[in-house]
C-alpha positions as CSV (number, residue, x, y, z in Angstrom):
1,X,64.5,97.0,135.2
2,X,66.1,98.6,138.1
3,X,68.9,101.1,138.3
4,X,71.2,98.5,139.6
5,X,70.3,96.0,136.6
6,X,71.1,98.6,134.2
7,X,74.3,99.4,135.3
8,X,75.6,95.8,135.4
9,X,74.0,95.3,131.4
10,X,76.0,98.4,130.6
11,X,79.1,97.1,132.6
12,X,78.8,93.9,130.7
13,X,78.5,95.5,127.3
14,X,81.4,98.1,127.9
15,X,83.2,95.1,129.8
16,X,82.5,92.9,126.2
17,X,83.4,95.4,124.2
18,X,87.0,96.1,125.7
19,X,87.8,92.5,126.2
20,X,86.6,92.3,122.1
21,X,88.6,95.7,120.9
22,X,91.8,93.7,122.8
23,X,91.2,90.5,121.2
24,X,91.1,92.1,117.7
25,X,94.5,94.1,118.8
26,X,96.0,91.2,119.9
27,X,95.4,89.2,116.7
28,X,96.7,92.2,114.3
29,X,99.8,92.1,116.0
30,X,100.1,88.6,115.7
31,X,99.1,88.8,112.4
32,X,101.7,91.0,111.2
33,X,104.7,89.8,113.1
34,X,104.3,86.9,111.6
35,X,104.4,88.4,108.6
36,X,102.5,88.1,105.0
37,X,99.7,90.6,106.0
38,X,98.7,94.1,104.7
39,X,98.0,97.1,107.5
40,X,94.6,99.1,105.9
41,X,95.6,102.5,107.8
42,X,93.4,105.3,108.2
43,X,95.2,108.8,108.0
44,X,95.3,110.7,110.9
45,X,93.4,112.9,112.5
46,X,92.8,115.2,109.7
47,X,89.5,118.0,110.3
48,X,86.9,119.1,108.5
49,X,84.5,116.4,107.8
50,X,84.9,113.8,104.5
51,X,86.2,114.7,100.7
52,X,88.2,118.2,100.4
53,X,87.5,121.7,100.0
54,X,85.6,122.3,96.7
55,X,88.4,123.0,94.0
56,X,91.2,120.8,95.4
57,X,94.4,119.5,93.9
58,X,96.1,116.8,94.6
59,X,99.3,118.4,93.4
60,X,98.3,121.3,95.9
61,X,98.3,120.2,99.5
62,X,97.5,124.2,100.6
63,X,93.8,123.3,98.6
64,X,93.2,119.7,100.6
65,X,92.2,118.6,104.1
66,X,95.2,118.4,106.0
67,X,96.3,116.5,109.1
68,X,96.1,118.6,112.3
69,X,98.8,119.1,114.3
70,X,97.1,116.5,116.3
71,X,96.9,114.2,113.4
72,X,100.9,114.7,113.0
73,X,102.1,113.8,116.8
74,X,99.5,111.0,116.6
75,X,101.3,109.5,113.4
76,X,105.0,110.0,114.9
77,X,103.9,108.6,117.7
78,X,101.8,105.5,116.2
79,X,105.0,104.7,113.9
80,X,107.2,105.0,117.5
81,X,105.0,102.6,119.0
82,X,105.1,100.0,115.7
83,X,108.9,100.1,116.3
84,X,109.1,99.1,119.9
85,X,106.6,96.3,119.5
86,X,108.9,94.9,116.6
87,X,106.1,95.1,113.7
88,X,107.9,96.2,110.5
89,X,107.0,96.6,106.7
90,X,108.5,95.2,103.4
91,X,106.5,98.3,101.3
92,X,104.6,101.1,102.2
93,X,102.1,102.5,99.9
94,X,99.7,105.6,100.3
95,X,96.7,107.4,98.3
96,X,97.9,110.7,96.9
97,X,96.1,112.9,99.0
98,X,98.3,115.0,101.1
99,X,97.3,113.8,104.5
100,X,97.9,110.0,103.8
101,X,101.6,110.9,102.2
102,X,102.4,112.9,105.1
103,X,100.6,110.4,107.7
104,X,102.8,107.9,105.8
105,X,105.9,109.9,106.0
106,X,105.6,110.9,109.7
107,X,105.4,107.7,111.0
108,X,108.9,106.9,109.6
109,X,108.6,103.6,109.3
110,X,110.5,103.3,105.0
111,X,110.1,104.8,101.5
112,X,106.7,105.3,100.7
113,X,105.0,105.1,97.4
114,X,102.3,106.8,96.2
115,X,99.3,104.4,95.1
116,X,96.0,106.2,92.9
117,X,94.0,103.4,93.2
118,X,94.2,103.7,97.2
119,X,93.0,107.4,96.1
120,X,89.7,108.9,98.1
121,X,86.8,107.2,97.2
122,X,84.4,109.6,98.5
123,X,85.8,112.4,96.4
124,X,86.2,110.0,92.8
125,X,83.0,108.3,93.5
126,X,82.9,107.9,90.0
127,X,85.5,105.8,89.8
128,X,85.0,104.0,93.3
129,X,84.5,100.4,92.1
130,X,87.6,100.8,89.7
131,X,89.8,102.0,92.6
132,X,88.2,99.6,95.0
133,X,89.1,96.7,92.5
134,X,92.1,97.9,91.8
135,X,93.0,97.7,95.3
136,X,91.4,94.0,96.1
137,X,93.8,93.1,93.1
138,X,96.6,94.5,94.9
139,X,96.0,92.7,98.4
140,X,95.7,89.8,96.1
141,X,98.8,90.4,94.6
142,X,100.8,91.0,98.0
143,X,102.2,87.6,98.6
144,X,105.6,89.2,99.9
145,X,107.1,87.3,103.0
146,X,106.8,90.7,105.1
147,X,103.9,92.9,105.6
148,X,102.8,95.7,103.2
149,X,101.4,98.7,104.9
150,X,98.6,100.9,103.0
151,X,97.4,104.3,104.2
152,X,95.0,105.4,102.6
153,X,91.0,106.9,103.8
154,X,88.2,105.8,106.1
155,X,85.7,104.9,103.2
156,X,88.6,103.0,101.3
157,X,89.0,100.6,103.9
158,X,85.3,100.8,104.7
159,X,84.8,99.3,100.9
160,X,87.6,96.8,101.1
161,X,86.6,95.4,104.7
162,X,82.8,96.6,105.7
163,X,85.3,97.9,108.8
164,X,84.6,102.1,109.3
165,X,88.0,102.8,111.2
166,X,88.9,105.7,113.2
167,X,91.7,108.2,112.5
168,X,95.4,106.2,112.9
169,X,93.7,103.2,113.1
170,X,95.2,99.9,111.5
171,X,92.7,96.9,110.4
172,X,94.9,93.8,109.1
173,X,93.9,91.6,106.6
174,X,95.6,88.8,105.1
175,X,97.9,89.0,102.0
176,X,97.3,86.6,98.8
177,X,93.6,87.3,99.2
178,X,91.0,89.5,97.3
179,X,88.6,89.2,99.9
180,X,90.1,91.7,102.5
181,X,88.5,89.9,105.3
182,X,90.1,91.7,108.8
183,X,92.1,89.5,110.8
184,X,92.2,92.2,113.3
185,X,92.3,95.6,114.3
186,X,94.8,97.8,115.9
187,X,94.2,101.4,117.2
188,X,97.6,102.8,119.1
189,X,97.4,105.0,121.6
């Protein structure tokens, strides 16, 4: 295969893969104006790889992976954005780990309430099928006429979904349903 064929696969594949990424934005915020969906958030940007530093506390957010200062403009600014485009949330819930409270917090979008079973599943693998269970049974449970938002870690939603989502990023699935399938995905800007 020639130079030239290889660049018009790879503009094909790039050209699929944007017009599939904007599909799957499109349809999560269709999803949750209409309402009746949960938002599976990852935290924000938040360094140093997955889990926390050995001999963490939760009640202790000095001893945890914290967002970056990146991490906290990108939440203000991903809760901004929400607003403008009209999307709003009867309930927020987070995991108790510092950097989903405060991505939570920072995006300023209601009260939030802290949720253990939406806590890090990489760090309690132990208890990961309870926590995971625990939060199919809340999806199930969210039959609300407005949207629930959940922020909560990368491998959470990973186990809910089979979706690995990046830092910020929303996947929506539908409420009333313990299956978690995504309806779409939404990464802001």
């Amino acid at each position: 295969m020639g130079l030239m064929h290889v660049a018009i696969v790879a503009l094909l594949l790039f050209g699929t893969a944007g017009t599939a990424a904007a599909n799957q934005a499109a349809d999560a915020r269709t999803a949750l104006r209409a309402g009746a969906h949960v938002a599976l958030m990852r935290h924000a940007d938040a360094p140093g790889g997955a889990g926390d530093p050995p001999g963490f506390r939760l009640e202790n957010c000095a001893t945890q992976r914290n967002l970056s200062p990146k991490g906290r403009a990108d939440a203000e600014k991903i809760g901004s954005q929400l607003k403008q485009e009209g999307i709003v949330f009867e309930k927020i819930v987070s995991s108790p780990w510092c950097r989903c409270v405060d991505t939570a917090r920072l995006l300023d979008l209601g009260a939030v309430e802290t949720v253990p079973t939406f806590g890090n599943v990489v760090v309690l693998r132990d208890q990961r099928e309870a926590l995971t269970a625990g939060a199919r049974a809340l999806i199930a449970a969210w039959t609300g006429r407005g949207n629930l938002l959940v922020v909560t870690h990368g491998a959470n939603i990973f186990a809910l979904t089979g979706v690995s989502p990046a830092s910020g990023e929303i996947v929506v699935v539908k409420g009333g349903s313990d299956r978690a399938a995504p309806v779409g995905r939404l990464l802001l800007d």
